[in-house]
C-alpha positions as CSV (number, residue, x, y, z in Angstrom):
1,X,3.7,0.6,-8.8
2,X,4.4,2.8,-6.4
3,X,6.1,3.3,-2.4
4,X,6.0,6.1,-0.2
5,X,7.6,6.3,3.2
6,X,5.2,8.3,5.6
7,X,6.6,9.9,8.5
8,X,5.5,8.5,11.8
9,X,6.5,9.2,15.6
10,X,7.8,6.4,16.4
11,X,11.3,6.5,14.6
12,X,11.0,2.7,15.2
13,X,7.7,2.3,12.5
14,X,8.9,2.2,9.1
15,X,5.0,3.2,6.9
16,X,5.0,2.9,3.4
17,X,1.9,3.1,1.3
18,X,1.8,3.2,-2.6
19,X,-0.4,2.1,-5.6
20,X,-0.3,-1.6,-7.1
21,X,-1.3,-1.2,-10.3
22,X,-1.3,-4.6,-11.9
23,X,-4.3,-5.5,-8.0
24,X,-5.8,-1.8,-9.0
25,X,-5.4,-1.0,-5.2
26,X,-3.8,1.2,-2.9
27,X,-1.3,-0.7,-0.2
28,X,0.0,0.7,3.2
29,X,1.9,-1.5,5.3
30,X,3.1,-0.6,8.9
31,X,6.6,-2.3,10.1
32,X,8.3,-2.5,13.4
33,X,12.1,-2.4,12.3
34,X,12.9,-2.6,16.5
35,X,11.7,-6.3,16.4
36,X,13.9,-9.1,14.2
37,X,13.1,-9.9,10.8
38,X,12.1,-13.5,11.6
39,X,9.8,-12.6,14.0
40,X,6.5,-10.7,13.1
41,X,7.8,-7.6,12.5
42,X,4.6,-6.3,10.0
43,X,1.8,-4.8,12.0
44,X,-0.3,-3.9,9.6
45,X,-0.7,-4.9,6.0
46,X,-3.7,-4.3,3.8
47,X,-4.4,-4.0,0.2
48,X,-3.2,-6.8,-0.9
49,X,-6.0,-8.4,-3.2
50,X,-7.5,-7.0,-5.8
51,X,-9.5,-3.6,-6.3
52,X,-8.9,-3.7,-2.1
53,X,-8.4,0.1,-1.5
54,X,-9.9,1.5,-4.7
55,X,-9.6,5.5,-3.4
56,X,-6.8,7.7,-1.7
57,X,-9.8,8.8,1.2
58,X,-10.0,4.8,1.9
59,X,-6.7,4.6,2.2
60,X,-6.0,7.7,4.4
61,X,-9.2,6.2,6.6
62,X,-7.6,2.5,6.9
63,X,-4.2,4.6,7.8
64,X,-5.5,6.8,10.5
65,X,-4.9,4.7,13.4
66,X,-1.2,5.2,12.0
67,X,-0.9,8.4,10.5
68,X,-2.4,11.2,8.6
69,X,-1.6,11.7,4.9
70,X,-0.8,15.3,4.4
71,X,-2.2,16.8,1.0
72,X,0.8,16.3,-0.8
73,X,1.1,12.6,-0.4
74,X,-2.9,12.4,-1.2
75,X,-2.0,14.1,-4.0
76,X,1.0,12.2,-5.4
77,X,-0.9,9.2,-4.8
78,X,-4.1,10.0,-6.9
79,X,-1.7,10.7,-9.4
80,X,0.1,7.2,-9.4
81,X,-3.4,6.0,-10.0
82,X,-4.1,7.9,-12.8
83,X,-0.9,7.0,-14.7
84,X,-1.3,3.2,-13.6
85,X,-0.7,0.8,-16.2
86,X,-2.1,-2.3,-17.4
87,X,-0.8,-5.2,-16.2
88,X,1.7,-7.3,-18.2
89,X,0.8,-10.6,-19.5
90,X,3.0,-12.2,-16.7
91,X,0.9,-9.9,-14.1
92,X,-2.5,-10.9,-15.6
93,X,-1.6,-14.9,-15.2
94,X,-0.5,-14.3,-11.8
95,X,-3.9,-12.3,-11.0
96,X,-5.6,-15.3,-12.4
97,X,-3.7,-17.4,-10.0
98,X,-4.7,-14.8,-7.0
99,X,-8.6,-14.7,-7.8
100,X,-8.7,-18.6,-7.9
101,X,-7.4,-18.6,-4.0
């Protein structure tokens, strides 16, 4: 697995987006670190299932209203894809658990 921090404007937005390997997706998740922890402080959360975000382009498109990847990340992050690893027997009973939801 993997996590980025992408720059944003806002010093207030924490983004992060990586590569879950044992869901075989790409994740971003957009935070608001000016409003408390136990209130609703994630704006924005996808890839989070399964196969979800299978490419770095649909990822940078479900990003956009955020930010842009630069090359560089889109770059680093096709990489994390291509040295994913299978997931653990651990990982594989917990995605069992996930596609029965």
């Amino acid at each position: 697995m993997s996590r980025y921090r992408i720059p944003h404007p806002n010093p207030a937005y924490e983004v992060i987006a990586g590569w879950d390997s044992p869901l075989n997706t790409f994740f971003c998740q957009v935070i608001d670190e000016s409003v408390p922890l136990d209130e609703d402080h994630v704006l924005y959360w996808r890839g989070t299932t399964p196969g979800a975000i299978p490419t770095v382009d649909a990822l940078a498109e479900i990003m956009s209203g955020y930010v842009t990847l630069t090359y560089a990340e889109k770059v680093r992050l096709r990489q994390d894809q291509l040295q994913r690893t299978e997931p653990t027997p651990f990982q594989q009973k917990m995605l069992a658990l996930i596609e029965r939801t």
